[in-house]
One Martini backbone bead per residue (centre of mass of N, CA, C, O) as a GRO file, in nm:
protein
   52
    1UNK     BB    1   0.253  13.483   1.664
    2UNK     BB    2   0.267  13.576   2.006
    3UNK     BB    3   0.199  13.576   2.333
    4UNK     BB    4   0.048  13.849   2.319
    5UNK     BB    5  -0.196  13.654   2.160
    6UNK     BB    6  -0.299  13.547   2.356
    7UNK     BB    7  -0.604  13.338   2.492
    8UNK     BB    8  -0.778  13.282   2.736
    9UNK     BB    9  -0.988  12.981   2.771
   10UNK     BB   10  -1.263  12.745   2.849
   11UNK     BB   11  -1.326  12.404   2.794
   12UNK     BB   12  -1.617  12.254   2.701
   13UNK     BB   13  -1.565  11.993   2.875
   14UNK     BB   14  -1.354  12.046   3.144
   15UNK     BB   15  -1.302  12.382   3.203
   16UNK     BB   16  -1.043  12.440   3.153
   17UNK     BB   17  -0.789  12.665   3.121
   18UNK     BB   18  -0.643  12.833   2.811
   19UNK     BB   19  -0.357  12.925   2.602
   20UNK     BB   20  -0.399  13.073   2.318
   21UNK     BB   21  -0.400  13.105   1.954
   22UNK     BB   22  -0.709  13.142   1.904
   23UNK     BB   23  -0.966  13.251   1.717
   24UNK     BB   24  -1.280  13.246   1.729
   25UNK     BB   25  -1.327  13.080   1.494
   26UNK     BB   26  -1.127  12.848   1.573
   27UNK     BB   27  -1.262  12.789   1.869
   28UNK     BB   28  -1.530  12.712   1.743
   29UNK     BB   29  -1.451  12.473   1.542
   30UNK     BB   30  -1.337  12.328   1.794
   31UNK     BB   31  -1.523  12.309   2.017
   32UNK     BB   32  -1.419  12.468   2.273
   33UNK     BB   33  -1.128  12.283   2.288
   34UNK     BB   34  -0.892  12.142   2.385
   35UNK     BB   35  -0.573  11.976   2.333
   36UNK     BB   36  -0.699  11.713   2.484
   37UNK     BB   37  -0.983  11.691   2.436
   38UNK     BB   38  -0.941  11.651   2.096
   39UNK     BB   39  -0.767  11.422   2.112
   40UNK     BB   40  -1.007  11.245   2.293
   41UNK     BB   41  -1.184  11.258   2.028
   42UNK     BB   42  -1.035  11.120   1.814
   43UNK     BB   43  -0.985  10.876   1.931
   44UNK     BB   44  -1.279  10.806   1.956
   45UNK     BB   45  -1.340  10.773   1.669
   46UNK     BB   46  -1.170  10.606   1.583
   47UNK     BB   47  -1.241  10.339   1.770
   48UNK     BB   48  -1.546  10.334   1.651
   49UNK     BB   49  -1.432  10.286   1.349
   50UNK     BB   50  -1.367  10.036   1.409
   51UNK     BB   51  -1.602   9.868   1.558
   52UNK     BB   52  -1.789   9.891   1.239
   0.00000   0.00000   0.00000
């Protein structure tokens, strides 16, 4: 995909508007999340998967 197929959206954690190149099904699979927030649920599973 080129710019041009970029699409703004919303992430369903923090709010923040972003640019992205992913199509409904790709955005829905991951929880309409941007990549700051998927990366910060990610490190958080980490952590949770330590602690137990």
């Amino acid at each position: 995909m080129d710019n041009n197929d970029a699409t703004i959206r919303t992430c369903s954690q923090c709010g923040e508007e972003t640019e992205n190149e992913y199509d409904d099904y790709e955005w829905e699979d991951r929880d309409c999340l941007c990549e700051i927030c998927e990366q910060e649920r990610e490190e958080e599973e980490l952590i949770a998967l330590d602690i137990i």
